[in-house]
N, C-alpha and C positions, 0 to 999 in steps of 0.2 A: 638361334633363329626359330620363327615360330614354325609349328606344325599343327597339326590335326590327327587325335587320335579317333576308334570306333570300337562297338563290341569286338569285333576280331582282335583287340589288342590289350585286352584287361589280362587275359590267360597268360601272356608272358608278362606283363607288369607286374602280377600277386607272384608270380613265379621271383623275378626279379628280386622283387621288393621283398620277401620273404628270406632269403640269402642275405640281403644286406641288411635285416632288419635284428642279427643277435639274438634270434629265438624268439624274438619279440614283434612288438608291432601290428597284433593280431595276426587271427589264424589263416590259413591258404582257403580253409572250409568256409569261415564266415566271408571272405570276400569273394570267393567264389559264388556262393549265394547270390551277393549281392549284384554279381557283376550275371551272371544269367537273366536277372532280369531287364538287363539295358538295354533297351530297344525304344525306339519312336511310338509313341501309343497316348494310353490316357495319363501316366505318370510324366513319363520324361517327354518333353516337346521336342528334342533334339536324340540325335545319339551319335553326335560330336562334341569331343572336346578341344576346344583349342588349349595347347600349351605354351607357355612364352617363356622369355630368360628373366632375370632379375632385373637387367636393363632397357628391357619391351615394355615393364608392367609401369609403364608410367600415364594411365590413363587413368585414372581415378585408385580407390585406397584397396589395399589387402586384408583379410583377414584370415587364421588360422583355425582350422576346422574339422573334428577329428572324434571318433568314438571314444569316449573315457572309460573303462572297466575290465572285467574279465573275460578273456577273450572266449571260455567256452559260455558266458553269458551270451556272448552275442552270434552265435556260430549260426542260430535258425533265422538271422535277420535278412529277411528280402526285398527290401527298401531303406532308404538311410532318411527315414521319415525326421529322428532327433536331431543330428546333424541338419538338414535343410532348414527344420525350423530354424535353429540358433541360427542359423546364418539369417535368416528372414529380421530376425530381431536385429541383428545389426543393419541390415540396410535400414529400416524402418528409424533404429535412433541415429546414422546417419544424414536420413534425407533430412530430418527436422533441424540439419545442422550446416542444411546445402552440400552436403557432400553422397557421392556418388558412390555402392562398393563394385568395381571391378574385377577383381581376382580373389581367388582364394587357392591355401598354400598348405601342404602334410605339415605336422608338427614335426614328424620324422620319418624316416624310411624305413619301410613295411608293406606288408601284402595288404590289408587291410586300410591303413593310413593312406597308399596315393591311390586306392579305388575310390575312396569315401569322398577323397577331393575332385576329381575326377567323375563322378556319378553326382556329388551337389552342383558343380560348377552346371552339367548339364542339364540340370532339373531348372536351374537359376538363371542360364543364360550369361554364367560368367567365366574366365579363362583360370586356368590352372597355369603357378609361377613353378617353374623347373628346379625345386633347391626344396629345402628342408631345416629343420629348427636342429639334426644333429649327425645325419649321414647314415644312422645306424637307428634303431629303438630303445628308448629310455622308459624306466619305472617312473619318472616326474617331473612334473612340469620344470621347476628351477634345474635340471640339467638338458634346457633346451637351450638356443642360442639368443633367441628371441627374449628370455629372462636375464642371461648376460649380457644384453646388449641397452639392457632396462627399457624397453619397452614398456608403453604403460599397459596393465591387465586390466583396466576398468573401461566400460564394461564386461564384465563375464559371462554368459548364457551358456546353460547347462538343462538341455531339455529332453525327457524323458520320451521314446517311443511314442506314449502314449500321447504326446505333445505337455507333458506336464511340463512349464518353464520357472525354473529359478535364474534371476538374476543376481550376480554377486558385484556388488560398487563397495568395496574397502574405504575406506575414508583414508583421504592422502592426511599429510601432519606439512605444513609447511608454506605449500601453495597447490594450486588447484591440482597439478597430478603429482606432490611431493617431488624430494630431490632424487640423486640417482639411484644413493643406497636402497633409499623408499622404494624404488620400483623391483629390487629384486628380493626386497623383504616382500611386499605385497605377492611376488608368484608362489614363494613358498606359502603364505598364509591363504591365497587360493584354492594351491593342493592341497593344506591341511584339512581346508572346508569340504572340497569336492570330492573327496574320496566317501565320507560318511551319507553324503548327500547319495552320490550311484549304489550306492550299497543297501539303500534305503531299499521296503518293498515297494513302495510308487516305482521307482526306478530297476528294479528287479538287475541291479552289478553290473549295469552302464548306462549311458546316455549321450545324446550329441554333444559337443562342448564346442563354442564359439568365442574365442578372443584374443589376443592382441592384436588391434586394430592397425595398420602400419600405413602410412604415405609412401607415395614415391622414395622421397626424402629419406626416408629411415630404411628401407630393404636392404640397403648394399649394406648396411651393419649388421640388421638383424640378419640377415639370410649369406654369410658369408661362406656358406655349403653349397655349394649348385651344382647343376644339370644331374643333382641326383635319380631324378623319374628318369631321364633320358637313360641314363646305367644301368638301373634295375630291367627298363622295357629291353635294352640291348643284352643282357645278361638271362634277361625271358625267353626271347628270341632264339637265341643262341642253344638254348636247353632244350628250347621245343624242338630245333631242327637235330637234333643228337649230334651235338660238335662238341660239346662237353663229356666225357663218358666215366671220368678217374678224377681222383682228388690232385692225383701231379696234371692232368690236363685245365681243371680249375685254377691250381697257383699258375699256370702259365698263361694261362687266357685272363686273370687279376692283372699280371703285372704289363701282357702286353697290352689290354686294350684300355686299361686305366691308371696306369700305375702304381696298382696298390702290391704291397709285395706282403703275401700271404703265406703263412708257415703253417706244415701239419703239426697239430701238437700234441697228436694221439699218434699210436701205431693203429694200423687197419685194425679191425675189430667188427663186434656184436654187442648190440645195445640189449641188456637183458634183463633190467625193472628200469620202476619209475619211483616217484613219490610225488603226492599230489595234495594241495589244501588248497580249496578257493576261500579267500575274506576280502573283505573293504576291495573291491573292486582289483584285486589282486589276483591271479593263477601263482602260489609259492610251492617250488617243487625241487626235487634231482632228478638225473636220468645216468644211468649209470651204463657205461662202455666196458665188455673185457674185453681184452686183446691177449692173449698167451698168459703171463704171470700177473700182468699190470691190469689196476680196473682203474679209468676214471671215472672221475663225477662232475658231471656240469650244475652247476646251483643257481637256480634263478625265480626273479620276479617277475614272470613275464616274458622279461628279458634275460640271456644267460650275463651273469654278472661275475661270477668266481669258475674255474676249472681248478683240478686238481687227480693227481696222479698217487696210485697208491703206492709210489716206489720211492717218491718223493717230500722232503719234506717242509716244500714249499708249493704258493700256486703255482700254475702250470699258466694262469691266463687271470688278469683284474679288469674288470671295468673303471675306464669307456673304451679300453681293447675291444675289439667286436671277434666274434664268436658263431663260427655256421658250421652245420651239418652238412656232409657229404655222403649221399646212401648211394650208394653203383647197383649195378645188375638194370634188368628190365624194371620199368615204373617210376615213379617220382625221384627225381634226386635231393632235393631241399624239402626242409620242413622247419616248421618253427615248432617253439615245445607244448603251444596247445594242440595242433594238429600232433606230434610224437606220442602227447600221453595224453588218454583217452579221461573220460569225468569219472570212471571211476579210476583212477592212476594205476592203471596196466596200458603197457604199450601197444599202437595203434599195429594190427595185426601184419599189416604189408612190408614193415620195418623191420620184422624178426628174422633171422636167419640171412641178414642184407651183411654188405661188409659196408663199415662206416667209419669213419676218420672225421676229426674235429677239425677246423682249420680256423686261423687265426689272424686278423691283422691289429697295427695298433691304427687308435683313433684320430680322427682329423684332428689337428693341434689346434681348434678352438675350443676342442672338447678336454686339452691336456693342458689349461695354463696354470701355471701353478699362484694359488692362493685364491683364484676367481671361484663363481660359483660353481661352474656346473664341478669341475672338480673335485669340492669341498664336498659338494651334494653326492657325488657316486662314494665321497671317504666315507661321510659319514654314514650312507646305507651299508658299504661292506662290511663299515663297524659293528653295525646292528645286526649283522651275520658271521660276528663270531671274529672277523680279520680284520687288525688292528694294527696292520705295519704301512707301510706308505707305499702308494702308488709306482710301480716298476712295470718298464713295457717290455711287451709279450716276447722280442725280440730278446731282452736282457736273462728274462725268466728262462728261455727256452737254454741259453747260454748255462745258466745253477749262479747266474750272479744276482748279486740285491741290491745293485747301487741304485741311485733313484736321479732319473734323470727326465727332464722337464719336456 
């Protein structure tokens, strides 16, 4: 059902959407930024957003809308000036096509991705769809669902702060938007463009990005994650009013109000460095947890992608498993790992001396089929970090077994 959100409601959404975004999905800071500035004035005409289900948004088309780069690139940002544009571009080469854009949709769940949707819809005048391209935050575009679902990527808009716009139109092979394979070749040959392109200094490691264009027609494929924003605002919510306090009170409030069934996969601990390299629109780093004998290490792009247990000698957690931080005591309980580690990669000062346990679920199963893209997409990145065994859920791992099950 639809509702109406306002500024009083971004602080638990970045909250939300930060936990379920796997360290990913930008920072608490950059959307925080952006979300103080939402008020009714000379930027935003409104400061309501309507939100709808997959099955409301049937009044004209969708579009996907969303900061591309490094998250402590974008942390001083105080208007989502790039994002708005790119979406202007697509209304613009819809109208000349008779078509109308009505909603726009996160790529994925994070603190940053459902403010950005949220904060253009209201600059624009248009409604926010409840659901998400993956449940969690991913390093790239082809391990969204909207790339699974071959959506076509043409056109692409990618426009810089400064409103610098690049349009990307691939040329299909076949017929006017190629056949299916084509379309999920094209998202990967997308990402491969757009990463050099934010990384540029025009672009200074991110920029708005604008596309997969969707109809009515097409949502309940592409978007077959939903009421995610509702989760994250209810799981905001819930933080801010301190009903959450322990990592066993988080798996129990996971499995009762959503049914997600979340395991610690660390013992309680202290997080005690970091490592950090920003490139190509990437934050690539560790964070390291001891707990008594044991130290682990979370390894991520962004997003936390690998865990691992120094008693063990296997992972402890693979990606699209997702992956969150539990800090207790007085002060923030979630963080993702640009907010954790700081630009220069020493850990963010309020986190020290905190007790902290990793907790873990596995991923929606459109993100686990086996042979499909996004799948292939998270093998083939963990390969390029070293692990080279196949895909086993978090629930098997935590077990010491390696069967591989779909």
């Amino acid at each position: 059902m639809a509702y109406e959100l306002g500024p009083q409601d971004l602080e638990s959404l970045l909250l939300g959407g930060a936990f379920f975004g796997s360290g990913g999905g930008g920072t608490i800071t950059s959307a925080r930024h952006l979300a103080a500035n939402f008020h009714e004035g000379d930027y935003y005409p409104s400061e309501r957003v309507r939100v709808v289900s997959v099955e409301e948004a049937s009044d004209g088309d969708t579009v996907m809308v969303a900061y591309m780069g490094a998250p402590e690139a974008i942390n001083s940002t105080s208007y989502p000036i790039g994002p708005v544009a790119a979406v202007r571009q697509v209304q613009e080469r819809l109208a000349t096509q008779g078509r109308r854009l009505a909603y726009v949709v996160s790529p994925e769940s994070g603190a940053l991705g459902f403010v950005v949707a949220c904060l253009v819809a209201a600059k624009l005048g248009l409604a926010v769809v409840d659901a998400d391209g993956a449940g969690r935050a991913v390093p790239s575009l082809p391990m969204l669902t909207y790339a699974a679902a071959e959506i076509s990527p043409r056109p692409t808009f990618l426009v810089s702060q400064g409103e610098l716009c690049v349009e990307l139109d691939v040329t299909p092979r076949g017929s006017t938007n190629g056949d299916l394979t084509h379309q999920q070749d094209v998202s990967v040959i997308v990402e491969q463009m757009t990463r050099p392109i934010v990384a540029a200094a025009q672009f200074g490691e991110f920029g708005g990005l604008a596309m997969w264009i969707m109809t009515p027609a097409q949502l309940p494929t592409a978007l077959p994650i939903r009421a995610t924003l509702s989760r994250a605002l209810q799981l905001g919510r819930a933080l801010q009013a301190g009903q959450i306090g322990s990592a066993t009170a988080m798996i129990d409030y996971l499995d009762r109000q959503f049914g997600i069934v979340a395991r610690a996969i660390s013992q309680p601990g202290e997080l005690v460095s970091a490592e950090l390299d920003t490139a190509g629109g990437f934050d690539l780093g560790k964070v390291y947890l001891q707990a008594g004998g044991r130290r682990y290490t979370v390894v991520y792009q962004n997003e936390s992608l690998l865990a691992w247990d120094s008693t063990r000698p296997q992972p402890i957690l693979l990606a699209p498993d997702s992956l969150a931080y539990f800090v207790e005591g007085p002060g923030q309980a979630v963080y993702s790992n640009g907010d954790l580690v700081l630009a220069n990669g020493e850990l963010a000062p309020e986190v020290k001396q905190r007790t902290v346990t990793l907790l873990a679920w596995q991923a929606d199963p459109a993100l686990r089929i086996p042979g499909g893209l996004i799948l292939d997409s998270f093998q083939q990145l963990l390969a390029s970090m070293g692990y080279l065994g196949p895909y086993v859920p978090v629930s098997q791992l935590q077990q010491g077994t390696t069967e591989v099950v779909a």
